[in-house]
C-alpha positions in Angstrom: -17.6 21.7 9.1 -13.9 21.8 7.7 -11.4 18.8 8.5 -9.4 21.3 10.2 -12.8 23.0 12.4 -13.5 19.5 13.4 -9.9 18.6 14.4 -10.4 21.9 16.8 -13.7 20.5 18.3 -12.9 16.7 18.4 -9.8 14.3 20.2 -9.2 12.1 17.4 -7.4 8.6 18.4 -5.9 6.2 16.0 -4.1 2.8 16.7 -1.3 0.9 14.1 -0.9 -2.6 14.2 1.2 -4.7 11.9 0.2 -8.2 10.9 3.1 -9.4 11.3 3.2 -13.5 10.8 0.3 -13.6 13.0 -2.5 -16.4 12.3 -6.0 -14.8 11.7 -7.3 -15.8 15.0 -4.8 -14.0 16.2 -5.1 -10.7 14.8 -8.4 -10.5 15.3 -8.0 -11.3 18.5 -6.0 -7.9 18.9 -8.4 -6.2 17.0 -11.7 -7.4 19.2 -8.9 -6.9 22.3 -9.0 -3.3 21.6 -12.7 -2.5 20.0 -10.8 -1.5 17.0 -14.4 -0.9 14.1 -12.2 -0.5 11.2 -8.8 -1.9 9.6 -7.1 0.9 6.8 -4.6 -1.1 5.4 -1.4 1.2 4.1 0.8 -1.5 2.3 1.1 0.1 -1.4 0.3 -3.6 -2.6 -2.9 -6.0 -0.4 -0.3 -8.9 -0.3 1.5 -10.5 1.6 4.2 -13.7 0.3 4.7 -15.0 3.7 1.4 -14.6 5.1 -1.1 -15.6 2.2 -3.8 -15.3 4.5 -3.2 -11.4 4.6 -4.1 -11.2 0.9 -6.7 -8.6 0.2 -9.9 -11.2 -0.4 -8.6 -13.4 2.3 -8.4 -10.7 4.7 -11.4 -8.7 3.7 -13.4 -11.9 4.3 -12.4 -12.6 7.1 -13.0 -9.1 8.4 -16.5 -8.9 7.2 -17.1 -12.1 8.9 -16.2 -10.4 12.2 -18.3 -7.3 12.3 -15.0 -5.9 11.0 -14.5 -2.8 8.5 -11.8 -2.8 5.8 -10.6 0.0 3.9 -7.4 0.1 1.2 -5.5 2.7 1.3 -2.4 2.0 0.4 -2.1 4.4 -2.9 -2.7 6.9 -0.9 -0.2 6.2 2.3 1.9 3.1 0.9 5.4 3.1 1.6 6.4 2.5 -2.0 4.5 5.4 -4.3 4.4 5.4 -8.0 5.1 9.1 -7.6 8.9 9.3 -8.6 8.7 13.0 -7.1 9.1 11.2 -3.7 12.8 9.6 -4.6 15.9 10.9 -3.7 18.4 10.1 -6.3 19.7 6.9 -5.2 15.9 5.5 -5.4 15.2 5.5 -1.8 11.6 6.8 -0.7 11.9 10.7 1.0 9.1 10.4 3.5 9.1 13.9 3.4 8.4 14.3 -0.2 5.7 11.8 0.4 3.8 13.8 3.1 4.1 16.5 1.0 2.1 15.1 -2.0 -1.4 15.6 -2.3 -2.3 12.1 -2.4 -0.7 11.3 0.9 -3.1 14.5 2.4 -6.1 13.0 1.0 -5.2 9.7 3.0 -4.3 11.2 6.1 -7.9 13.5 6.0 -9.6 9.8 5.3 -8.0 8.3 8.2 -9.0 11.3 10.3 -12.4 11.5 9.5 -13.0 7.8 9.9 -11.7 8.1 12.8 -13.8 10.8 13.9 -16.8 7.9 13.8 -14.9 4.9 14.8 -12.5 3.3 16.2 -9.5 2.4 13.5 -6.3 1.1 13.1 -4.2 1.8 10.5 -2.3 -1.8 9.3 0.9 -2.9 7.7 3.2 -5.6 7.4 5.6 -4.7 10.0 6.2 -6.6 13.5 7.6 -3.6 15.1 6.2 0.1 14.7 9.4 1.7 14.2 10.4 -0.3 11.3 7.2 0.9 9.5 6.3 4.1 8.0 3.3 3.8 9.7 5.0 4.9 12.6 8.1 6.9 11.6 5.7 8.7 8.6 2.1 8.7 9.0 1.6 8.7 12.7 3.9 11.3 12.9 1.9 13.2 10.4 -1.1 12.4 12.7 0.0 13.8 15.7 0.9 17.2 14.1 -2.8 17.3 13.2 -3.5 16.5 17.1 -4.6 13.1 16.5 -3.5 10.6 19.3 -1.9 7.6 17.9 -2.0 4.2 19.7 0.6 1.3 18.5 -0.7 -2.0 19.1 1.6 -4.2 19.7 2.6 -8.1 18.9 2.3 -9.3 22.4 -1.4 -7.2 23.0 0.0 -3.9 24.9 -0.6 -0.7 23.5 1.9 1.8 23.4 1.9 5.4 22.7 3.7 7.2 19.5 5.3 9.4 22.5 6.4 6.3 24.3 8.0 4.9 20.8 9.6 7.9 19.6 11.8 7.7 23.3 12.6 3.8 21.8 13.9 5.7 18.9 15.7 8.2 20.4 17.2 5.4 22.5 18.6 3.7 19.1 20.9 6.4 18.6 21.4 8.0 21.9 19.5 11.1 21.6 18.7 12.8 24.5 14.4 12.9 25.3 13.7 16.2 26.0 16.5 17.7 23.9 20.1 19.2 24.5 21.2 22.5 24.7 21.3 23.1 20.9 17.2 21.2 20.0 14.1 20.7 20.9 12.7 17.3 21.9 10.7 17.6 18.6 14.1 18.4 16.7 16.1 15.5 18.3 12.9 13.4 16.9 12.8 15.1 13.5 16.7 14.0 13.8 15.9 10.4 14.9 13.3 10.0 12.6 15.5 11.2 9.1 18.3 8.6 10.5 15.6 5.7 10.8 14.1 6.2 7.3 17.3 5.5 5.7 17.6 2.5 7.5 13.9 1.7 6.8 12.3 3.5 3.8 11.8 1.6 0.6 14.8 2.0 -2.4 13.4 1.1 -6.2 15.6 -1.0 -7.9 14.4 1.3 -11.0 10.9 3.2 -11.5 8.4 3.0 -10.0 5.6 2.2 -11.3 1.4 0.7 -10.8 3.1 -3.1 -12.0 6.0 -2.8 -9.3 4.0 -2.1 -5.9 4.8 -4.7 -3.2 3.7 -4.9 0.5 5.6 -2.9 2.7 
């Protein structure tokens, strides 16, 4: 069966979290808190400076001792690609570009069929899903495919990608359900291109496999 039969037949869900400064008790506390089988980890580098304990080997570790999965994926759906395809002249990442590459659309079908067995949660660095691609890029990819996408957040609560579009929306005082001109998906798509060049990742010069940093 095709990715795209099974998205037909199956209701995919997917949850984000961001680790945040969180100790490792913590975070898996959220994890266990919401059953979550499987953590597919989207910063383009395994790091973290402020949070050493979120280093790949640490992390993994602590994972495995958990009954936890771990999967990198963050050449495929990092926020800072090596592709320079994805800049726009000034250096800043096009999240468009990016979930146009063929890279990012092996990640996404990865993320969908895992999550087709389990339950996962895609993972960055990020306190708050809206200044994360993981929310303003690849769970909006997600949900175009008609996969449901949870955010976990900080405090525990989950909230849903519909639920944190209308926080973005609210930023810049779009109206929910559209005006007389858009959609509600074109006031996002509006919302959305605003955020990412607040948020979205600008090279100080090429990228390249030595310059990838969490994100």
């Amino acid at each position: 069966m095709t990715l795209e039969e099974t998205l037909n037949s199956t209701q995919y869900q997917v949850f984000t979290i961001g680790h945040s400064n969180h100790s490792t008790g913590t975070f898996l506390e959220l994890l266990r808190k919401h059953c979550i089988d499987e953590v597919m980890d989207v910063r383009s580098s395994p790091s973290s400076r402020y949070s050493p304990h979120f280093n790949y080997a640490i992390l993994n570790a602590a994972l495995e001792e958990a009954g936890i999965g771990y999967v990198f994926l963050g050449g495929e759906l990092g926020g800072r690609p090596v592709d320079r395809s994805c800049y726009d002249e000034q250096g800043r990442v096009r999240y468009d570009r990016l979930a146009n590459s063929d890279l990012f659309e092996d990640g996404i079908r990865r993320v969908v069929r895992a999550a087709d067995e389990r339950r996962v949660a895609v993972m960055c660095s990020e306190k708050e899903p809206l200044d994360c691609h993981r929310a303003l890029l690849i769970a909006k990819v997600l949900e175009e495919r008609g996969v449901t996408v949870e955010h976990i957040l900080a405090d525990g609560s989950v909230e849903g990608h519909d639920v944190t579009m209308n926080r973005l929306m609210d930023i810049f005082k779009l109206p929910h359900n559209g005006d007389l001109f858009r959609s509600r998906n074109e006031v996002i798509a509006d919302a959305l291109a605003r955020r990412a060049k607040k948020v979205a990742y600008i090279a100080e010069g090429p990228p390249a496999d030595s310059q990838r940093y969490a994100y």
